[in-house]
N, C-alpha and C positions, 0 to 999 in steps of 0.2 A: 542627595548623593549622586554623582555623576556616574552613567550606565558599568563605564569601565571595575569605577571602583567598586559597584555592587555585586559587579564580578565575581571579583575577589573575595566578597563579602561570603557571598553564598556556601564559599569553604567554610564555613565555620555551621552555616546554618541551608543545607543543600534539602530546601522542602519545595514544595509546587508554588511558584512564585505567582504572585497576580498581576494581572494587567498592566502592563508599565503606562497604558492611559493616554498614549501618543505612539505616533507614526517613529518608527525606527530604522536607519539606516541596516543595512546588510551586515557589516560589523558590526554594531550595535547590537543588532540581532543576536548573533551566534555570540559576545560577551555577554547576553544577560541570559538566556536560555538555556538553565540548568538537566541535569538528566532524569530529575521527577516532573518537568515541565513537560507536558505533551502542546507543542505548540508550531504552527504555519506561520510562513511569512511570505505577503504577497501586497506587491506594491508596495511595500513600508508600511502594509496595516498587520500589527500582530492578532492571527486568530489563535487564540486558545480553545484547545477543544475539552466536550466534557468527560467526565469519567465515563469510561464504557461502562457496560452492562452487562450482567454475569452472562446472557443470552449471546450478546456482541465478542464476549471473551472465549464463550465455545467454540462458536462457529470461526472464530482465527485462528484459535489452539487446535483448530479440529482440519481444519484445511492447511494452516501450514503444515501441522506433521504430516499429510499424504504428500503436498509438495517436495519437501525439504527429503525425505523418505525416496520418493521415486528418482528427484534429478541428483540425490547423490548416488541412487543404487546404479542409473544410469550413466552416471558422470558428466552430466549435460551442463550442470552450474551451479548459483548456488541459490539459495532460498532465505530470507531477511524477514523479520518481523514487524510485529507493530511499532516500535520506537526508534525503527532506521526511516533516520531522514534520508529524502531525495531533492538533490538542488537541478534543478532544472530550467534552460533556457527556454523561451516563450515570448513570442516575438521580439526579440531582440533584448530580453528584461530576465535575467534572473528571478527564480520563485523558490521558497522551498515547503514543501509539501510532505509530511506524513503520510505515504499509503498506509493501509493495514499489512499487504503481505507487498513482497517484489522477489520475481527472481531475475538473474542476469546471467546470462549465458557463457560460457565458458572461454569464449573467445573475448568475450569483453570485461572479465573482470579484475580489470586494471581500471574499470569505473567506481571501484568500492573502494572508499579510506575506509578508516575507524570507528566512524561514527556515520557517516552518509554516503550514499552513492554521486559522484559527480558525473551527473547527466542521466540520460531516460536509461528505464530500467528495457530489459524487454517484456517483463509481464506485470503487470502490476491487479492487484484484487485490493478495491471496498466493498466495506460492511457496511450497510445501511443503517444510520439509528435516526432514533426520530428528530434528532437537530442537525443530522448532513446530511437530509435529502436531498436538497437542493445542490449542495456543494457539491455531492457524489455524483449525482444524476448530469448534473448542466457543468456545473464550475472546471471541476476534475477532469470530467470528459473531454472538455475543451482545452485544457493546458493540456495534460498527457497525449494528444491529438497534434495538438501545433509542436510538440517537444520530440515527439518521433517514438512513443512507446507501441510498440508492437501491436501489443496485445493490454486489452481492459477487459477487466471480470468484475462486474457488478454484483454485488449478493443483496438479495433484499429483505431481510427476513418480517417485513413490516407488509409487503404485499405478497411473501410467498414466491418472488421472482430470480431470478439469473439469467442475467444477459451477458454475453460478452462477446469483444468487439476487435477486428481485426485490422489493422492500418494499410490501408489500401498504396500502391503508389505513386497517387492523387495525391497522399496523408489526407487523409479522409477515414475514418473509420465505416467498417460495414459490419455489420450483425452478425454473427457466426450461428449459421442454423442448426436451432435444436433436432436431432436426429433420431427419432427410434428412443427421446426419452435421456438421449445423450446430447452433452457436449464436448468437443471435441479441441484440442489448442494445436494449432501449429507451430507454436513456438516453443513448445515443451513436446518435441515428436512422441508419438501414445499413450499420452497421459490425456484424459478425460473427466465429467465429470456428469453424475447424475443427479439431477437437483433434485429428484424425488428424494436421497439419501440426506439430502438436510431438514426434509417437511415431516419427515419422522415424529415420534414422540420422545426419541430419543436417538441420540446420532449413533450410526455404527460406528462399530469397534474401527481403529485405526487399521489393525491387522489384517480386518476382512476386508475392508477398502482398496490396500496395498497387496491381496492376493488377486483380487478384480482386476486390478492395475499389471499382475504379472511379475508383479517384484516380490511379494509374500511371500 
């Protein structure tokens, strides 16, 4: 059955579709790529990613709400989750890419449709699991880099790490240094983050996070 038609199809039958087993064009793409499908496309090669991990699922649900929390209290932009695609340029080629969180700043969000952001977010966070290390660490870095995203936030929960990373402009990324136990974003003005607060045994509350934060 031809991509279009399976499209269609999917209405009847809208579950996590598998591998279509071939290189697919950009339309193609976005007609077979339903909304239980968590899937990238890059270069015409479809990656489907795997189901997260109830670990992987806190630590998003746990740092989106401080995000989404703080730049609404502050009115700075908005805050996007796990299953908002980002279609992003990269050398000269269209990509679209799943972060786990993005926010986009207030003056630009006339980059958000319905479903995806058209073009680089300004901050973007991955979760590290143990099949997108490589993707997170090398792949992502490098498109979000050449694509003009602000800011990268790497979570590792696999080595206990948090790096993130500020777009120089070179567009070059440089390290943003951990301070006094903090990290700190410039693209979301005093919002911070303590990555001791994720090596817990158990995460704080949202509430106490968002009064550290000053919005509590």
């Amino acid at each position: 059955m031809p991509v279009l038609e399976r499209a269609k199809a999917r209405e009847l039958n809208d579950d996590i579709l598998p591998h279509p087993g071939r290189k697919m064009t950009e339309e193609e793409f976005v007609a077979w790529c339903n909304d239980k499908t968590k899937a990238e496309w890059v270069d015409g090669e479809v990656i489907i990613m795997s189901p997260a991990s109830g670990e992987h699922v806190d630590y998003a649900f746990f740092l989106m709400s401080i995000m989404h929390e703080y730049a609404a209290e502050k009115d700075l932009g908005l805050v996007r989750g796990t299953e908002f695609l980002v279609r992003l340029r990269v050398d000269g080629k269209f990509r679209r890419r799943v972060p786990d969180i993005i926010f986009v700043a207030k003056p630009r969000l006339h980059i958000l449709r319905p479903n995806h952001a058209e073009g680089a977010p300004d901050l973007v966070v991955e979760i590290v699991s143990e099949d997108s290390t490589a993707r997170d660490w090398r792949d992502k870095y490098l498109d979000y880099q050449a694509a003009g995203v602000r800011e990268y936030w790497i979570v590792d929960p696999l080595s206990k790490k948090v790096e993130a990373y500020s777009l120089g402009r070179d567009r070059k990324y440089r390290l943003i240094a951990e301070q006094a136990g903090v990290i700190r974003s410039s693209v979301l003005p005093g919002f911070f983050l303590k990555p001791a607060w994720l090596w817990q045994s158990r995460l704080p509350r949202t509430k106490q996070v968002l009064r550290e934060l000053g919005v509590g």
